[in-house]
Residue frames relative to the residue before (quaternion, step in Angstrom):
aa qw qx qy qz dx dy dz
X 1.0000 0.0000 0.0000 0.0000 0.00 0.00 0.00
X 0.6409 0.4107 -0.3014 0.5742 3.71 0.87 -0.98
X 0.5844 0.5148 -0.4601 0.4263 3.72 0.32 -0.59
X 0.6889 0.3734 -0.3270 0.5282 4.06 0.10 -1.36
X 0.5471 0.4808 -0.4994 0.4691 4.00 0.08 -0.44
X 0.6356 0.3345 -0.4154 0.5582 3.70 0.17 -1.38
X 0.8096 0.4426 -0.3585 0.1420 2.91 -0.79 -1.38
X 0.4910 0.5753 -0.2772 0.5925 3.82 1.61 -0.41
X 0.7224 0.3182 -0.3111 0.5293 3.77 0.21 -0.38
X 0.5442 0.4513 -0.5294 0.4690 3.58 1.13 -0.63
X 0.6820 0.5412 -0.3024 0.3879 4.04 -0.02 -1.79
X 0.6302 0.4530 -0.3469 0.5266 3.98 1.00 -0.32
X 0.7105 0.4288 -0.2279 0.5093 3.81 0.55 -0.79
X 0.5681 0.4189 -0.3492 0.6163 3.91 1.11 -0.61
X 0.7482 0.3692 -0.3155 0.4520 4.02 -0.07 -0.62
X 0.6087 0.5662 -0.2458 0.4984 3.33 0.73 -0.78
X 0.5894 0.5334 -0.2848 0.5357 3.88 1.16 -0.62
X 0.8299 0.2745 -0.0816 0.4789 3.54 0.65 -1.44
X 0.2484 0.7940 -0.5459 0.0992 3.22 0.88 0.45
X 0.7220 -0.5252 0.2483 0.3759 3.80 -0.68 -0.12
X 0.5964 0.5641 -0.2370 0.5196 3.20 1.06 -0.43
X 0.7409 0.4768 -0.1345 0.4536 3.69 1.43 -0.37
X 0.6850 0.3609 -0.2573 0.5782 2.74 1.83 -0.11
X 0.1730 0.6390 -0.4323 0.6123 3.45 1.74 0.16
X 0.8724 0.0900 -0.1343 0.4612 3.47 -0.85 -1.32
X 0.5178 0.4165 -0.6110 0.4302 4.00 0.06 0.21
X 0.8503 0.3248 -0.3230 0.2593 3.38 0.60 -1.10
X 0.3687 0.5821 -0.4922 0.5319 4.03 1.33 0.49
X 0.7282 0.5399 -0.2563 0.3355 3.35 0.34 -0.73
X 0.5650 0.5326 -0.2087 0.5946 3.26 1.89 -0.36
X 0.5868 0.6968 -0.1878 0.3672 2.83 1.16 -0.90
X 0.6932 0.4468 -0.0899 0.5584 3.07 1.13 -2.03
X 0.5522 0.6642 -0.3245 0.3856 3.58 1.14 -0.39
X 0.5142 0.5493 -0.2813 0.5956 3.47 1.46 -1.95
X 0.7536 0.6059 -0.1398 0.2130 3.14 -0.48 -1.83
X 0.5313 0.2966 -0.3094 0.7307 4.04 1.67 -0.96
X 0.5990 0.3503 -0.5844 0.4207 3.96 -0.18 -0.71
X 0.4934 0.7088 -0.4346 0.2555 3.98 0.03 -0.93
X 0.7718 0.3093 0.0229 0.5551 2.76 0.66 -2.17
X 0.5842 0.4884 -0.4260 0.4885 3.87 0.61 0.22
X 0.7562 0.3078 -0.3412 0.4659 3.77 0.48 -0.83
X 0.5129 0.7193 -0.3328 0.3299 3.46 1.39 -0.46
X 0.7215 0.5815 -0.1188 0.3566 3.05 1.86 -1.31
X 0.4469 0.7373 -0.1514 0.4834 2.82 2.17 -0.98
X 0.6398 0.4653 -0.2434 0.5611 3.36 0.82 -1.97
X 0.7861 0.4124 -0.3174 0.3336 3.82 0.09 -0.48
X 0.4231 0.7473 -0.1107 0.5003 3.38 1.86 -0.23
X 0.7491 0.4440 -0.0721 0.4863 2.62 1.26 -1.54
X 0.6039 0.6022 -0.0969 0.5130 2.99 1.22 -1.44
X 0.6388 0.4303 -0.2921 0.5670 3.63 1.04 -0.38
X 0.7942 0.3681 -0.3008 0.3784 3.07 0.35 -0.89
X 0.5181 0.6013 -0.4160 0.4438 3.78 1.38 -0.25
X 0.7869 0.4388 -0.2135 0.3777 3.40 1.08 -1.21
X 0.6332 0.4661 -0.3912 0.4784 3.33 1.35 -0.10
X 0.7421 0.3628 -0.2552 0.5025 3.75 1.14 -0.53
X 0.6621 -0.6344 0.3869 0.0969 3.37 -1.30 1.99
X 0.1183 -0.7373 0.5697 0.3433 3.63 1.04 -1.03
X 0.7987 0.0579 0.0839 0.5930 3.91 -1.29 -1.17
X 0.6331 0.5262 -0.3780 0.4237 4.01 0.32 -0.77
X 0.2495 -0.8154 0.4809 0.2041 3.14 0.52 -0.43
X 0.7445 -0.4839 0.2162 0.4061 4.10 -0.83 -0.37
X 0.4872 0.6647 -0.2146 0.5241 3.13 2.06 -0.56
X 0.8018 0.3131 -0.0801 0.5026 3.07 0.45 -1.24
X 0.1151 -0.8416 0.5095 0.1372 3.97 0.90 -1.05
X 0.7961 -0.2298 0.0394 0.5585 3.79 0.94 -0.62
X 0.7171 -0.4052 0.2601 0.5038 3.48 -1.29 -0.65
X 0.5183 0.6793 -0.2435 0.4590 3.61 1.65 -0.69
X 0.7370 0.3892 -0.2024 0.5142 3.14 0.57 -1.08
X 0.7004 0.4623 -0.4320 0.3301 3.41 0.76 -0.83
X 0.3709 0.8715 -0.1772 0.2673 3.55 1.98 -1.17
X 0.8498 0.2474 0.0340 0.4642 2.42 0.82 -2.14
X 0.3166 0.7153 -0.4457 0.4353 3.38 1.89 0.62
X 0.8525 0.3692 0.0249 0.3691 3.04 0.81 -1.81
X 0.1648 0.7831 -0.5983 -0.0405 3.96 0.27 0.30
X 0.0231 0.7243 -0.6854 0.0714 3.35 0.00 1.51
C-alpha cells in the first residue's frame, strides 16, 4: 500500500519533468551550444588562414615565394 502511493507521486514528478516543452528547450540549447563551437573553430580556421597568408615563411618579405622570387631573377 505505501509502496503504490510512493511510487504514484514518483511517475507524476518524472512525467511532469519531460514533458514536451522541456525537451524542445534542452534540446535548442544544445543546439545553440553545437552551433557557438561551429562558429568559434570556424573563427580560428580564418585566423589561421590570415595569418598563413600574410606571413612569407623562409622567403621572407622581399622575396614572399618561389614565383615572386623567379620573377625577380631572370638569370
Amino acid at each position: 500500500m505505501v509502496q503504490s502511493s510512493s511510487w504514484d507521486s514518483i511517475s507524476k514528478q518524472v512525467s511532469s519533468k519531460w514533458d514536451i516543452p522541456s525537451k524542445k528547450s534542452d534540446f535548442e540549447a544544445t543546439q545553440k551550444r553545437v552551433n557557438e563551437r561551429k562558429e568559434r573553430e570556424q573563427m580560428v580556421k580564418e585566423a589561421e588562414r590570415k595569418k598563413e597568408s600574410s606571413s612569407y615563411g623562409a622567403w621572407g618579405s622581399t622575396f614572399k615565394n618561389k614565383d615572386h622570387f623567379t620573377s625577380l631573377h631572370h638569370c
